[in-house]
C-alpha positions in Angstrom: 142.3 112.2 136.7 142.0 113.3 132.9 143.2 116.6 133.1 140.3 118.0 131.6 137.3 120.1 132.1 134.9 118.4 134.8 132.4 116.5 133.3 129.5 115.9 135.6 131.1 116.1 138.5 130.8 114.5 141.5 132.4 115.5 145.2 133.7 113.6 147.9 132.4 114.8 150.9 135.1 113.9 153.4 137.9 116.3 151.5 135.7 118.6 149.1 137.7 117.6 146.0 135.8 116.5 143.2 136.4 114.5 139.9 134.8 113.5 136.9 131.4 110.9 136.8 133.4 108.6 134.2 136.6 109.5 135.8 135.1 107.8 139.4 135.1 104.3 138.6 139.2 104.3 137.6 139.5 106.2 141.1 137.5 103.0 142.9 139.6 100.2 141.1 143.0 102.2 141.8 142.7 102.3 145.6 139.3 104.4 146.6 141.5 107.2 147.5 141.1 110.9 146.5 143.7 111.3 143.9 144.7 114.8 145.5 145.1 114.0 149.5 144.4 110.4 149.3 141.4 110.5 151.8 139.9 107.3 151.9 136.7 107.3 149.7 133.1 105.2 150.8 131.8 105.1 147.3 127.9 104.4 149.1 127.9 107.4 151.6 130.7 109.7 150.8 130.3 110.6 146.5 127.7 112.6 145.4 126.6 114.6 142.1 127.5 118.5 142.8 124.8 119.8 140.9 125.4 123.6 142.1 129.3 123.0 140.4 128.0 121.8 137.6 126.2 125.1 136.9 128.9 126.8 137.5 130.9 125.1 134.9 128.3 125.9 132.0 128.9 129.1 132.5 132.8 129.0 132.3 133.4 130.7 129.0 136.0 128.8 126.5 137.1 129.0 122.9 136.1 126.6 120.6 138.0 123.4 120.3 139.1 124.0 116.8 139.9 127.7 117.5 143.7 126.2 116.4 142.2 125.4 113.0 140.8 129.2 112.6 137.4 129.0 114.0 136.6 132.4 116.1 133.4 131.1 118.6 133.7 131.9 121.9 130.9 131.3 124.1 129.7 129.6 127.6 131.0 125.6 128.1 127.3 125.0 127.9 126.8 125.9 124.2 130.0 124.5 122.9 127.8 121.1 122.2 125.8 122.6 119.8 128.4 124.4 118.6 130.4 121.7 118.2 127.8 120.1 115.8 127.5 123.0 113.2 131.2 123.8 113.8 132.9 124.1 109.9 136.2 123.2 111.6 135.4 120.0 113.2 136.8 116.4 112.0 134.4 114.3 110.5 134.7 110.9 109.0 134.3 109.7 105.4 130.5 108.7 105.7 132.0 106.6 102.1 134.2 104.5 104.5 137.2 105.2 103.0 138.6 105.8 106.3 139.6 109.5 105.9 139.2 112.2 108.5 138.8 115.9 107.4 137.2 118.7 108.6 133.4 119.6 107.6 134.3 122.4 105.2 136.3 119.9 103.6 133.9 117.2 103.3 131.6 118.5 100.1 134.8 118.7 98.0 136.1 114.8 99.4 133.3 113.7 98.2 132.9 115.3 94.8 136.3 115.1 93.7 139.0 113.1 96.4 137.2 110.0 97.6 138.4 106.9 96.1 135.4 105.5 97.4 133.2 108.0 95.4 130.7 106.6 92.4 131.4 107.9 89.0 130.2 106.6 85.3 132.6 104.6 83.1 133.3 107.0 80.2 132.4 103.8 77.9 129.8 101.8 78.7 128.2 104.4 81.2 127.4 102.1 83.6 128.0 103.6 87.7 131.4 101.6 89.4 133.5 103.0 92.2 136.7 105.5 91.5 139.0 103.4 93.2 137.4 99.8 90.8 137.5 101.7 87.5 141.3 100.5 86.7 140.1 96.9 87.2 136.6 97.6 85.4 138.3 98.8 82.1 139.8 95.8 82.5 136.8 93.4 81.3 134.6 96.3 80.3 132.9 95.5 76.5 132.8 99.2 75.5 136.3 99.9 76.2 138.2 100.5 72.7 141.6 98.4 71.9 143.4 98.6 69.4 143.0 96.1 66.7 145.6 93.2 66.8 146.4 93.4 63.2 146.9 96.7 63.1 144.1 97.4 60.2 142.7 100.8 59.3 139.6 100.7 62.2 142.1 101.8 64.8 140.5 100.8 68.1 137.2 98.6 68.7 135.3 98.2 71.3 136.1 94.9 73.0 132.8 93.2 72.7 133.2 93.4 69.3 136.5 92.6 68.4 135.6 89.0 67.9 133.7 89.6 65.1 135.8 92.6 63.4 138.5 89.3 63.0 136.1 86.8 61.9 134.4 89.4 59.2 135.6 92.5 59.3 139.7 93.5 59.6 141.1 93.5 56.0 144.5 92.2 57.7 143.4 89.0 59.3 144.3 85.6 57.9 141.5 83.9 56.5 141.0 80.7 54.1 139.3 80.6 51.3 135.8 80.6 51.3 135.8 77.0 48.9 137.8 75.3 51.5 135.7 73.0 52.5 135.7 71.9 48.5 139.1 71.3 48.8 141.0 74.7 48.4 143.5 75.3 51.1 144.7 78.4 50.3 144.9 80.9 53.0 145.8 85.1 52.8 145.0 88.0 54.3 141.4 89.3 53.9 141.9 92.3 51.8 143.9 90.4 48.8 141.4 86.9 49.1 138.9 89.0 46.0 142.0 88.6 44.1 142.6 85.0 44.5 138.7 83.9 43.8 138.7 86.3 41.0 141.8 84.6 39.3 140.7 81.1 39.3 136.8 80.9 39.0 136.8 77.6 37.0 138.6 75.8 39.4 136.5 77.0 42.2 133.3 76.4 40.3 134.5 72.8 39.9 135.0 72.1 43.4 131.7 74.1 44.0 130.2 71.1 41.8 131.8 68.4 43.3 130.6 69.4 46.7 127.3 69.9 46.1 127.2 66.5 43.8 128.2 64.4 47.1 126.1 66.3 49.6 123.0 65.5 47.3 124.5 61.8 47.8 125.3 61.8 51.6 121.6 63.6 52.0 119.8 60.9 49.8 121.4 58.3 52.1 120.2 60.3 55.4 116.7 60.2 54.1 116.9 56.9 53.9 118.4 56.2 57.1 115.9 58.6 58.8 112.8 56.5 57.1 114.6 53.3 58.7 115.0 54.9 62.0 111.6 55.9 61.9 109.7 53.4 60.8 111.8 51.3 63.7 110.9 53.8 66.2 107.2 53.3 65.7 107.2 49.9 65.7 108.9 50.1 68.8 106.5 52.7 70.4 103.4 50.1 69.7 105.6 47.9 71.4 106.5 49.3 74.3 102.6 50.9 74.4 101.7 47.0 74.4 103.3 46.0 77.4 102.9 49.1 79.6 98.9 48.3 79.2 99.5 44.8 79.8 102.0 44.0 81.4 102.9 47.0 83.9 102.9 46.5 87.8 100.0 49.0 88.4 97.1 50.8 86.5 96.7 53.9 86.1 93.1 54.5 85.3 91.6 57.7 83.5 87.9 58.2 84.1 86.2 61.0 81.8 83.2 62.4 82.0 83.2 62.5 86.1 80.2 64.4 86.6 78.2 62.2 84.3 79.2 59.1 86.6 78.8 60.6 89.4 75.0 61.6 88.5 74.1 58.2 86.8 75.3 56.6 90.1 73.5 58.9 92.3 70.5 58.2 90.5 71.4 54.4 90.0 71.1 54.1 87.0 74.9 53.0 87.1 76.1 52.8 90.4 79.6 50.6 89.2 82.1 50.9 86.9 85.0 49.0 85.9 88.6 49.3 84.5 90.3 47.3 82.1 91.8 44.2 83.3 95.6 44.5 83.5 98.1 41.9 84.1 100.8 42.3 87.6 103.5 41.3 85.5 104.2 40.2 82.3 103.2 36.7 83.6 101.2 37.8 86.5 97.8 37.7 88.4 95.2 39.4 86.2 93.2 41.9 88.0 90.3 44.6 87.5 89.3 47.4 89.3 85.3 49.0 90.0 84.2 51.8 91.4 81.2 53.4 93.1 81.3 57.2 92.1 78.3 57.8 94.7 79.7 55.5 97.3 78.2 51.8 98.2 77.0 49.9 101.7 78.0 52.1 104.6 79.8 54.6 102.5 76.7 55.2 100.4 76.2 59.1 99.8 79.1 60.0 101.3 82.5 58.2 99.8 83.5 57.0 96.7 83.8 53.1 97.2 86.5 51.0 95.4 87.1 47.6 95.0 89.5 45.2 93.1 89.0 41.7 92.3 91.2 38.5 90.8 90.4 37.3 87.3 90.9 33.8 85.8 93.8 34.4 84.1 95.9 32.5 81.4 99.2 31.9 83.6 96.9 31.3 86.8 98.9 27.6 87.2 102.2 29.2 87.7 101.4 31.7 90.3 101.3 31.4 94.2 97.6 30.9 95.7 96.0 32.8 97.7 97.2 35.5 96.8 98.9 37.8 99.2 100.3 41.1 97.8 99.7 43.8 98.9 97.6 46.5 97.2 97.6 50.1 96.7 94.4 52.8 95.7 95.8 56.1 94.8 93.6 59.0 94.3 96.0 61.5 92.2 95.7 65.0 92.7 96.5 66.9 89.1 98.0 69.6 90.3 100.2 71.4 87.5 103.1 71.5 90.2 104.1 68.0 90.6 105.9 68.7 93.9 103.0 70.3 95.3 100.3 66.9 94.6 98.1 65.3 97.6 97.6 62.1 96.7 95.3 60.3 98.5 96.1 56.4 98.9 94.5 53.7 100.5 96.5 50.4 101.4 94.9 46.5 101.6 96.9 43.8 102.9 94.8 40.5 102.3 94.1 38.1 104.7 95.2 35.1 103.7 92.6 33.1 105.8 89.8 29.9 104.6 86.8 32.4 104.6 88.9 34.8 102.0 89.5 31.9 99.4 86.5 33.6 97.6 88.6 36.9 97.2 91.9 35.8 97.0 91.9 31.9 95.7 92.4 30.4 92.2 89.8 31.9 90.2 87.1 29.1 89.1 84.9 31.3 87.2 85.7 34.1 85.5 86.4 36.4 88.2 86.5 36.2 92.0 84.5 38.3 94.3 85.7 42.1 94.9 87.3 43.1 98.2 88.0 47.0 98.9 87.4 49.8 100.5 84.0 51.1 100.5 85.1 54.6 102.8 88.2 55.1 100.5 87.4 59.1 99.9 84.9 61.7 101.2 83.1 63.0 98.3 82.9 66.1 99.7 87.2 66.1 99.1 86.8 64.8 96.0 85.4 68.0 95.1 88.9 70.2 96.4 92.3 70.5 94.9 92.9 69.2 91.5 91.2 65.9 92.2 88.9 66.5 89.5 90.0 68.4 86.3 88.5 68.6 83.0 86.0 66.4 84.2 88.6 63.7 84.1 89.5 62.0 87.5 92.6 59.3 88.1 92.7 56.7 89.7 96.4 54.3 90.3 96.2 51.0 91.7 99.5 49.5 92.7 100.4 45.7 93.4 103.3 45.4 95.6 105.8 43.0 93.7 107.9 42.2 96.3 108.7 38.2 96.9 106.2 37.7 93.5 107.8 34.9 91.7 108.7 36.7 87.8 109.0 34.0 85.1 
């Protein structure tokens, strides 16, 4: 069927002829006939490998495939494989991928010398492109020299740097005089400029003068401005200090000297503490938080215990009672990568129900009972992460605004 040299061949037993192993499957599609008598062919009981042919075959002697080319091998079919492989004659393609075929002896010098694919240094800056991108990289390269645009003495200059030969270098570019911002607008070539501020240095002085008289003015004024500013800007920090203490929706509460707590709680010598009251709004409920470092009740010894509680507050007649918002405990984990923080929180939705009024009614005395959660953390947490860092813990509580009446 190919024409060619058997290639593990195979016989059909009802004729004797044989054909190729790759060469059997065309024969199959085309009819299943034997290509030389047309003998029907039963792929399953009639074609088999002809082993004893196929040893036969090695031994055929041939020339090598390249003998056109010069090469001079001649040998049995059985070595002309590994022949092949070390053959200096053979075609090879451009491992570079530049899609040229040559033959072996060829390749060293390709590579070396012809391939546009081949990596050289640009003569310049050095740095290692491809043969067939070093049009394109001289192009945009900083230590290729160009000519100078004016034409000046330098010759070529690198083009990084050409930039700055202009602005302070070429004695042919155009440049004003160095007092223009005084007021001279005279404007020549570089080279002949010494001339011009060496024949009028009283003029130039005088504008010198002037300028420096009103920049001492104009800075006088921005001193003063700046004082203004300033002074404002404090005022305005104390300000807005104020009312984030007083008047912000949540606390944030900063609690030093951690281990200290903990131990005077644990030996009960201060088993509570307490924030500083803050207010829900600028108008709103005024609240207070405490805290049991060593834990209270059922979470005694093993949690930290927190609780909030209502205080009698000056704008108490305005506001909605019982109270109904819901709260928010957030342990905050000070880990230096915000995005990797985990905080612990702890929601309370009162219960707005007659045996509650104690927690969540009018204040009558100073301060209503506390309500809380004494299992808000496991100590034994406390202790991981960042929750603790330079003895300093924090604590956020957070009043949900939502439907609270703002005056």
């Amino acid at each position: 069927m190919c024409w060619e040299v058997l290639k593990n061949p195979v016989i059909f037993e009802a004729c004797g002829h044989r054909c190729c192993a790759s060469c059997l499957p065309d024969i199959m599609r085309s009819g299943a006939k034997c290509p030389v008598d047309q003998m029907p062919i039963n792929r399953e009981k009639e074609v088999s490998v002809d082993k004893e042919f196929m040893k036969e075959l090695e031994l055929l002697e041939l020339k090598c495939s390249f003998v056109e080319r010069g090469c001079t091998w001649l040998g049995q079919m059985k070595d002309l494989k590994v022949h092949l492989e070390d053959c200096r004659y053979a075609t090879l393609v451009c491992p570079k991928r530049c899609g040229l075929e040559l033959e072996k002896s060829q390749l060293r010098a390709h590579l070396h010398d012809e391939c546009p694919r081949r990596e050289i240094r640009c003569d310049f800056c050095s740095i290692p492109i491809l043969y067939e991108q070093e049009a394109k990289h001289l192009q945009v390269c900083g230590k290729f020299l160009i000519p100078c645009p004016n034409g000046c003495k330098k010759g070529e200059v690198p083009r990084e740097e050409i930039a700055e030969h202009l602005e302070n270098k070429c004695p042919k570019q155009e440049v004003p005089c160095p007092f223009q911002e005084a007021g001279c607008d005279f404007v020549s070539k570089r080279k002949h400029m010494h001339k011009h501020i060496k024949e009028d240095p009283i003029q130039h002085l005088g504008m010198a003068c002037d300028i420096i008289i009103n920049h001492s003015k104009q800075l006088e004024e921005n001193e003063k401005t700046i004082q203004k500013h300033t002074t404002k800007l404090q005022g305005m920090d104390k300000r807005v200090d104020a009312l984030e203490k007083l008047y912000g929706c949540q606390l944030v509460w900063k609690i030093e000297k951690w281990n200290e707590k903990v131990e005077d709680a644990k030996l009960g010598k201060k088993p509570t503490i307490f924030s500083p009251p803050f207010l829900t709004s600028r108008h709103g409920y005024k609240m207070a938080m405490s805290l049991c470092p060593y834990g209270d009740g059922r979470g005694r010894y093993k949690f930290l215990s927190i609780f909030i509680c209502i205080c009698r507050g000056e704008y108490d007649a305005l506001l909605t009672w019982p109270f109904c918002h819901q709260i928010s405990f957030t342990l905050i984990d000070q880990c230096q990568d915000p995005a990797a923080r985990r905080n612990i929180t702890y929601t309370i939705k009162p219960n707005v129900i007659r045996d509650n009024k104690a927690f969540l009614g009018r204040p009558v005395g100073e301060r209503n009972a506390s309500f809380g959660a004494q299992k808000f953390v496991e100590l034994e947490v406390v202790k991981t992460l960042d929750y603790v860092r330079d003895d300093c813990l924090f604590l956020k509580c957070t009043i949900d605004s939502e439907d609270m009446i703002l005056l």
